[in-house]
Kinemage of the C-alpha trace (Angstrom):
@kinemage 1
@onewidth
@group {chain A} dominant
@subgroup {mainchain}
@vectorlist {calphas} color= white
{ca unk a 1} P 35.795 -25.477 -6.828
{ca unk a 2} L 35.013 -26.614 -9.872
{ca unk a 3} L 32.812 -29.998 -10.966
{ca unk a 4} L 33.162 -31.720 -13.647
{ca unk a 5} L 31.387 -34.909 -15.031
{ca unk a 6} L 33.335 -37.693 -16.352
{ca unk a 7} L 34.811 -37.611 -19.990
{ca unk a 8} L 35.417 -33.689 -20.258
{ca unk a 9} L 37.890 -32.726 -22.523
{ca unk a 10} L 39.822 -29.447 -22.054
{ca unk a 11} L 42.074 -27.656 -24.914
{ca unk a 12} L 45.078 -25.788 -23.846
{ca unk a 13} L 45.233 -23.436 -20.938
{ca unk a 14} L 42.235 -22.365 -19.879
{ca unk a 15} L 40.245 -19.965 -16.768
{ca unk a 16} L 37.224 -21.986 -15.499
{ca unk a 17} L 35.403 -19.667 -12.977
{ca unk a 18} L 35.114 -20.935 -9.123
{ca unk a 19} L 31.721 -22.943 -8.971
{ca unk a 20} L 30.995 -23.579 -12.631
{ca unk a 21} L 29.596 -26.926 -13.360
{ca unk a 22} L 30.672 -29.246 -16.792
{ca unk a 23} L 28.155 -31.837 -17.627
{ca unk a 24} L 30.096 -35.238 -18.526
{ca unk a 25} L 31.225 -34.995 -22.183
{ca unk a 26} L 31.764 -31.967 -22.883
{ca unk a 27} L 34.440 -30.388 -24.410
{ca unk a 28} L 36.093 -26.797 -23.424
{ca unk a 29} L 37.730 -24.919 -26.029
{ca unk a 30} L 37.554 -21.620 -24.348
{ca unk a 31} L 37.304 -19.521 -20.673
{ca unk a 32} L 34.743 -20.369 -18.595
{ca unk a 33} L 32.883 -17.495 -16.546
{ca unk a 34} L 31.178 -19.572 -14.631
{ca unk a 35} L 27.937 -21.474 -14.546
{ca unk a 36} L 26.471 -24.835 -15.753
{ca unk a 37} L 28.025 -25.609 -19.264
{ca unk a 38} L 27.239 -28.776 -21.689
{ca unk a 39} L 28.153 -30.099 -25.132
{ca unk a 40} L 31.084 -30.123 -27.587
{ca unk a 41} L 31.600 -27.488 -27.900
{ca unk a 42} L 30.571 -26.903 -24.227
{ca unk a 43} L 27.519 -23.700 -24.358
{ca unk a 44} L 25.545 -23.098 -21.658
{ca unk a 45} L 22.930 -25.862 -20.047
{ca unk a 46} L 19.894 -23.791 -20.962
{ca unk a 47} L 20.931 -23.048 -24.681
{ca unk a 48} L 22.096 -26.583 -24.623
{ca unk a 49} L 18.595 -28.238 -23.844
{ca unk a 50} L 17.376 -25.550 -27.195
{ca unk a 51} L 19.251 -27.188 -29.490
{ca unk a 52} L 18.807 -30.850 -28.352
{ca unk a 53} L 15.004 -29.967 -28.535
{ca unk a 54} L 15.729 -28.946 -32.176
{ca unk a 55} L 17.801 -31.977 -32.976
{ca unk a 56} L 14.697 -34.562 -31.836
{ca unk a 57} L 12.198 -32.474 -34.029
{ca unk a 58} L 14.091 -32.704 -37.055
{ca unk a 59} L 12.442 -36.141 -38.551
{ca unk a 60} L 9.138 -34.440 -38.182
{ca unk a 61} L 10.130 -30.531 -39.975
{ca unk a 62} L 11.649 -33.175 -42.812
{ca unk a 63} L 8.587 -35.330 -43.185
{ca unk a 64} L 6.737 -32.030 -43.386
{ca unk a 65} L 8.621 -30.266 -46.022
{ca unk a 66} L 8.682 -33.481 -48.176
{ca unk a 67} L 4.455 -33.599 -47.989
{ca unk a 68} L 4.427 -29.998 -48.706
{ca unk a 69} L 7.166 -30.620 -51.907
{ca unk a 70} L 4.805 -33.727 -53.013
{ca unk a 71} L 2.049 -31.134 -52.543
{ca unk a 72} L 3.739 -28.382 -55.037
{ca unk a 73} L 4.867 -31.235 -57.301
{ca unk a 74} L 8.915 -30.628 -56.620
């Protein structure tokens, strides 16, 4: 009773717990214990959704730290 989305990759031999969920994707390199899982390497959903957040904020934290350079005069 597992779901998976299409495209998920799986290494080796591996426990996925009864009712866990794998976004399409992702890819498993370890156990499972159950619950909603995305990414490559798969973490879980909610931690997932962190670091994409991150990700899209990056061209902003660099345009900031190059004003505040020109600012210092590096």
């Amino acid at each position: 009773r597992v779901m998976m989305g299409g495209q998920v990759g799986i290494v080796g031999h591996l426990e996925i717990a009864d009712g866990s969920m794998i976004a399409a994707q992702s890819g498993i390199t370890k156990n499972l214990p159950g619950g909603v899982w995305f990414g490559s390497p798969a973490v879980p959903f909610p931690e997932a959704k962190q670091q994409i957040a991150w990700i899209h904020r990056l061209g902003k934290l660099f345009a900031r730290v190059k004003d505040i350079e020109k600012k210092l005069g590096l």
